[in-house]
N, C-alpha and C positions, 0 to 999 in steps of 0.2 A: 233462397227460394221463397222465404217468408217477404221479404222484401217486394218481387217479382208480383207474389199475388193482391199486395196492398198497391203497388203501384197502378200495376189493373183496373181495379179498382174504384181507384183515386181518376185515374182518368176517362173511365166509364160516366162517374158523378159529372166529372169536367163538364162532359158532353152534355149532361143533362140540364146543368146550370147553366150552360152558354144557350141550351133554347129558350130556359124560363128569362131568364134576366137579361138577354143580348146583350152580354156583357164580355167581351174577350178576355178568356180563361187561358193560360199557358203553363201545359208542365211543365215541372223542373227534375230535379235531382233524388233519389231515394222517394220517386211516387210522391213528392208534392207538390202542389199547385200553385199559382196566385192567377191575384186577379186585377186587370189595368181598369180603373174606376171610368164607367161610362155617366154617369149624369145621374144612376138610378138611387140614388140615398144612400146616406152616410156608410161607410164600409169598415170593418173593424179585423183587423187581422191576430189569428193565434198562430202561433209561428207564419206559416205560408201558405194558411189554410184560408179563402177568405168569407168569415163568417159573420153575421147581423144584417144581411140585406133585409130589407122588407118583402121581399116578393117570392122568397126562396127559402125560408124557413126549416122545411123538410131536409131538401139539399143542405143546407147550412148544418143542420142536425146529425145528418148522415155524415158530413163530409168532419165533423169532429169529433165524432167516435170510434171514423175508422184512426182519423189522427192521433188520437189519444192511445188508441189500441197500439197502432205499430209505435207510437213514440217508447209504452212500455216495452214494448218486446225489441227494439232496438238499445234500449237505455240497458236492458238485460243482459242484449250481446253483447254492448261493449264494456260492460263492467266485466264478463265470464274474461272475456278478450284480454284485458287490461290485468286481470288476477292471473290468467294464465302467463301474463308476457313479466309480472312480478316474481310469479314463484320462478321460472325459468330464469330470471336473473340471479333470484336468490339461490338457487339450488347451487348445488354443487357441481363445479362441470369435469368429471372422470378425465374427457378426454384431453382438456387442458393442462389439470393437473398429471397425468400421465408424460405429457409433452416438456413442464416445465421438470420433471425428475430427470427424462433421458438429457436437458440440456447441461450444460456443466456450470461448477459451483458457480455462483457471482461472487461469493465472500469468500477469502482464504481463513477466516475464522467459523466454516461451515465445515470445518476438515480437522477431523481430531488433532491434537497438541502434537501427537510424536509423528504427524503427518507432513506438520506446516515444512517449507524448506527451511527457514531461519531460524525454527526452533532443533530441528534435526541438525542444521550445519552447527551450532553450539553443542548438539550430544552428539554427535560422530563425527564432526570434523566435515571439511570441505570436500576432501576424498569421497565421505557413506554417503553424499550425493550423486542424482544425477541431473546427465545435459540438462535437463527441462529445469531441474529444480534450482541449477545453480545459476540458468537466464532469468529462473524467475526474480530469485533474489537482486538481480538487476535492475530489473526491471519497474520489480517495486510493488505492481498493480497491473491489476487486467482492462478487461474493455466492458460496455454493456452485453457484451455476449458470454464473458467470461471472466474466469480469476486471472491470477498473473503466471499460472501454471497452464493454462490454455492457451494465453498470448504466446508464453513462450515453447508451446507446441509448434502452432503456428508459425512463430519464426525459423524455427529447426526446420518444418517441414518444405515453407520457402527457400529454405538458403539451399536447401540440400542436404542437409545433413549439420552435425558442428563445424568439418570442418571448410565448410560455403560458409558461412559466416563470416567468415576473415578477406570474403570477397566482395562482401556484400557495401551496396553505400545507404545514405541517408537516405535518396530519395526514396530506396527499395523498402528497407522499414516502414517510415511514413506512408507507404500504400495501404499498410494493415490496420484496422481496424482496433483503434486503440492508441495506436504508437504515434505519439506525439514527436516532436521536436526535441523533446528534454529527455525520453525514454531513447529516441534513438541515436543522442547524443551520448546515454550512460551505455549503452550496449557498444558503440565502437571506441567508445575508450578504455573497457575494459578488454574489448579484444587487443585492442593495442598495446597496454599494458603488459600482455601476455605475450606479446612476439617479441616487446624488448627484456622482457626477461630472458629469453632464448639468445638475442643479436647480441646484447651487453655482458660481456664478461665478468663478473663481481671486480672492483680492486683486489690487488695482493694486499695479502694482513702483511702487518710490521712484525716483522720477528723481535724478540727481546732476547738476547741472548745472557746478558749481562747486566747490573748497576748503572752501569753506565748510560747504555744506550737507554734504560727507564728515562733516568734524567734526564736527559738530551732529549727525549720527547717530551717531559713535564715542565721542563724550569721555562722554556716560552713561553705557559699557556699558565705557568699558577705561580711558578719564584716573585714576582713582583707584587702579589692580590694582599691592598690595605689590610685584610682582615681573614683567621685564619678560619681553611677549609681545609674537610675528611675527604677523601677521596680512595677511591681503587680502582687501577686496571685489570681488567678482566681477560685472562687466554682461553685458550684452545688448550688440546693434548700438547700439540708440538710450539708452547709457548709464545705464539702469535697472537696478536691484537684482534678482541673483539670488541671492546670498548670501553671508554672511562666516562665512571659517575662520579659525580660529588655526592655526598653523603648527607653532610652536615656545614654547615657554615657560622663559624662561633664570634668572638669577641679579637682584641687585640692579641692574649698570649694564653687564649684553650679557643676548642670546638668539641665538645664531648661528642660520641661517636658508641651505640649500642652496636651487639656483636649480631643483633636480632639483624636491624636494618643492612648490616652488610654483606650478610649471607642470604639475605634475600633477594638481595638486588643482583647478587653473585651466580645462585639459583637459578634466579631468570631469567640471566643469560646463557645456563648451558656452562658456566667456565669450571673449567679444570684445574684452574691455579688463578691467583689472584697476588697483585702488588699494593702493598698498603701505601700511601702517602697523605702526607699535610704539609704546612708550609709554615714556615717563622716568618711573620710580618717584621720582627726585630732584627733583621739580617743575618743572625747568628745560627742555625741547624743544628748546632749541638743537641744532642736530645734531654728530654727534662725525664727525671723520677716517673711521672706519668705518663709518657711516651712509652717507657719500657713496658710500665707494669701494662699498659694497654695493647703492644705486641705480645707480649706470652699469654696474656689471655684470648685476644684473637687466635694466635697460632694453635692453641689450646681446642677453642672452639672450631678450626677449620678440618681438624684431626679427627674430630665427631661428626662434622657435616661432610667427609669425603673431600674437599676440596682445598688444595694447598697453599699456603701462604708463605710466597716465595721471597717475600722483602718488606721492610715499610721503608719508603723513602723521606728525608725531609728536606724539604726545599727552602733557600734562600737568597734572594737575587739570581748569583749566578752559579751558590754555591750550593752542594745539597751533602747529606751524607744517609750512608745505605748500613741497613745496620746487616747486610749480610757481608758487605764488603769489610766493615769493623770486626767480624767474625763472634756479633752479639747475639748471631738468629740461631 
């Protein structure tokens, strides 16, 4: 409005100066003028006001005080302008922040400890999960819209459920927002993973029934080894093969062998009964002083840990001897 009435004005003077001075005056923009120089003496401009004629003094007078006036009250508004368009930056904006709360996390470390899924799968196990949490673990990482528990919303909700997954291809993945190449490469090969655990039968374990049959499985795999190794096989209840460790690996004619390390390794397989073994790089099997005194005290300690110790075997080329078949155990 204030603008309006200096422009008014400014082009009323116009009028007046283009009589004194015949000098062609043309408004412009925000009520100011100029002036195109006719011939009448030097002309001197303050902004686009044009002022120092000779012949117009008055007007010249008039026409820079109204300039002066609006330049302060314009120079006014737009500094209030420019403070109001600051603090509005600076402020705080509710509705924004209100918007970024309802979105979901971006960070998986935005979500308490006994939240995360990889920490939850270490305290309860893969089972105290669920669908979402254990795609997340897949997964890895979310997207810029979310964590890696939103992506794998999203993809439960695409596929159809868990079990559309198993339907699903790459390219279908890669549609979503987030899901790369390498994310949706971990996602079908863990589902695949999962259907051959279903198609593939486990092998049959080896039964051990006997000394014998121990041997017959160890003397190809340890009767010949330069150098002597601790070893045990581990069973089941019903005396079947869960697997053999080496323990220890010694010198020419010892491997010393702690009762700690073998019940451990025994432990962590779950076995039921265990077969000691080592091997004579010397050819000979016979057992030494040390052999003995190192079964009664394994047999000792397996009596305490639950777990039974059904043999120690000792190998030799082709030959071996079982101290339960000696009737030493």
């Amino acid at each position: 409005m204030i603008g309006g009435l200096f422009g008014g004005a400014l082009r009323a003077l116009a009028r007046v100066e283009r009589v004194v001075q015949r000098q062609t005056i043309v408004p412009l923009r925000h009520g100011l003028v100029r002036e195109f120089q006719g011939g009448n003496g030097g002309v001197v401009f303050l902004g686009r006001i044009p002022i120092g004629t000779r012949r117009a003094s008055r007007v010249d007078s008039a026409l820079r005080l109204i300039h002066f006036a609006g330049w302060r009250i314009t120079a006014r508004g737009n500094q209030q302008a420019s403070e109001q368009k600051d603090n509005s930056r600076n402020a705080p904006d509710t509705t924004r922040h209100r918007l970024e709360y309802t979105l979901p996390l971006q960070n998986m470390k935005a979500l308490a400890i006994n939240d995360r899924p990889r920490e939850k799968l270490f305290r309860l196990g893969a089972a105290g999960l669920g669908d979402n949490e254990l795609i997340a673990i897949v997964v890895g990482s979310g997207s810029r819209r979310g964590n890696a528990l939103a992506l794998a919303n999203e993809i439960l909700e695409n596929a159809g459920g868990l079990h559309g997954i198993a339907r699903v291809s790459a390219d279908d993945l890669r549609r979503l927002d987030g899901m790369g190449a390498a994310k949706a490469a971990q996602v079908l090969a863990a589902v695949e993973l999962g259907r051959r655990t279903l198609l593939r039968c486990p092998p049959a374990r080896v039964p051990f029934g006997n000394p014998r049959d121990v041997a017959a499985y160890l003397l190809p795999q340890f009767g010949t080894k330069p150098v002597e190794q601790f070893g045990l096989v581990m069973l089941d209840t019903k005396h079947r093969l869960l697997r053999t460790a080496i323990i220890s690996v010694g010198t020419l004619d010892s491997s010393p062998a702690h009762p700690r390390e073998i019940f451990r390794e025994a432990a962590s397989a779950s076995a039921a009964a265990i077969v000691l073994f080592h091997n004579h790089p010397s050819g000979d099997p016979t057992p030494s002083r040390d052999d003995v005194d190192l079964t009664r005290r394994l047999i000792q300690a397996g009596q305490l840990m639950g777990i039974d110790v059904l043999d120690h075997v000792i190998l030799a080329d082709t030959r071996y001897f079982s101290f339960r078949e000696s009737g030493r155990l």
